[in-house]
C-alpha positions as CSV (number, residue, x, y, z in Angstrom):
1,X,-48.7,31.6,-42.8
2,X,-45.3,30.1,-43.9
3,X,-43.2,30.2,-47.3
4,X,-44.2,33.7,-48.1
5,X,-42.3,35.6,-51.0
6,X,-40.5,39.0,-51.2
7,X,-43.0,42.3,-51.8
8,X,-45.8,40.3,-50.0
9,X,-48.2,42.0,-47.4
10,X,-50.8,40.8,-45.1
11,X,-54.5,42.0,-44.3
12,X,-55.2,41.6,-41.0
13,X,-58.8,41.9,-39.6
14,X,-59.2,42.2,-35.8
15,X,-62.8,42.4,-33.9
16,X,-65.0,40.8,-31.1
17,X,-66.1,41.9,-27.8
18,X,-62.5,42.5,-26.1
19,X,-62.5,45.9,-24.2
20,X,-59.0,45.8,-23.9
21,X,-56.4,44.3,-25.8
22,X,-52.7,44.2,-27.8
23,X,-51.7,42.0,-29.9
24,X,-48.5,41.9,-31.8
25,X,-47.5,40.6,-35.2
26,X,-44.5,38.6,-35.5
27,X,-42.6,37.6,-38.4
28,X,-39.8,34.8,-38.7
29,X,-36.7,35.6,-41.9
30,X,-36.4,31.3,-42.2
31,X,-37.5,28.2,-40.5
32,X,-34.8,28.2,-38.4
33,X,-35.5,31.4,-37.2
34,X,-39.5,30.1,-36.6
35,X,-38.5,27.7,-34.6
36,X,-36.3,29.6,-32.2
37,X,-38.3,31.6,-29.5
38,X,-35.9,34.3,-30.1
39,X,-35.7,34.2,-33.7
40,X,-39.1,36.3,-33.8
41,X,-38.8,40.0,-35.2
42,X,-41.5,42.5,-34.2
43,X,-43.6,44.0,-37.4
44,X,-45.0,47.5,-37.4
45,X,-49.2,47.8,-38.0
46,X,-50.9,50.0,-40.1
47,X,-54.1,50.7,-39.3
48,X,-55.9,51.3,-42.7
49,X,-58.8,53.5,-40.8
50,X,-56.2,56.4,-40.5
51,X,-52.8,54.7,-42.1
52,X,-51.0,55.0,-38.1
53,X,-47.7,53.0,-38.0
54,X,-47.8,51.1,-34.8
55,X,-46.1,48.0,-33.2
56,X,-48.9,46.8,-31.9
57,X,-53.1,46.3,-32.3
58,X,-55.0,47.8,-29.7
59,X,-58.7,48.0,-31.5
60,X,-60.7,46.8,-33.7
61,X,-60.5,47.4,-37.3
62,X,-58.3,46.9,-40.7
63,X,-54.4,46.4,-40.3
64,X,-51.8,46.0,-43.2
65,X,-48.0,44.1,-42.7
66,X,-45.3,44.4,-44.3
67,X,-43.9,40.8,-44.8
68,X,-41.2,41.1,-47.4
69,X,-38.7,38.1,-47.0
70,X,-40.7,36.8,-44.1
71,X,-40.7,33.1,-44.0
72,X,-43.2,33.1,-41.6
73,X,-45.7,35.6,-39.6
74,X,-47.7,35.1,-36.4
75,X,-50.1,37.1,-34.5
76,X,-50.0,37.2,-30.6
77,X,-52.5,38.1,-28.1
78,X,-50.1,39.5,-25.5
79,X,-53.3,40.4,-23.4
80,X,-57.1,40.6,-23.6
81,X,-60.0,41.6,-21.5
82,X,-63.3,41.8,-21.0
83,X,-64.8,39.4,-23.7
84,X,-63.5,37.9,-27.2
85,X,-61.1,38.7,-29.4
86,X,-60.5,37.6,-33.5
87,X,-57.2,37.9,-35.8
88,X,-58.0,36.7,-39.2
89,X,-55.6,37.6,-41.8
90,X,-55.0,37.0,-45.5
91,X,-51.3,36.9,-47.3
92,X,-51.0,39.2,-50.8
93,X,-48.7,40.4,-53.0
């Protein structure tokens, strides 16, 4: 998701058959900064089961973002095992 605007958020939805897994969520301040390995900021999670702050996804479920001023977000799968995993997320103010 790219060109977001300020006080935006994003619903994130993770599931599949993954036993273990973490995946991060990125976010880039402009497209200079997206294009630069480096210029990738970690974003906290919250998990919208419990409202947990975390900087990373490690089950299934709901997740909100913060993306104010982000000019772009990523997910990551920095590992997964055991069977599937799916990110799908929607940008909102």
């Amino acid at each position: 998701m790219t060109g977001m605007s300020h006080e935006s958020q994003i619903v994130l939805r993770v599931d599949g058959s993954a036993t273990e897994f973490s995946v991060q969520v990125l976010g880039a301040f402009s497209m200079a900064d997206a294009e630069n390995a480096d210029g990738w900021a970690e974003l906290a999670v919250i998990d919208l089961s419990d409202f947990s702050v975390a900087q990373s996804i490690q089950k299934a479920g709901m997740y909100a973002v913060a993306a104010d001023g982000m000019w772009a977000v990523k997910a990551v799968a920095a590992s997964v095992s055991g069977g599937t995993l799916t990110v799908r997320g929607k940008a909102g103010d």
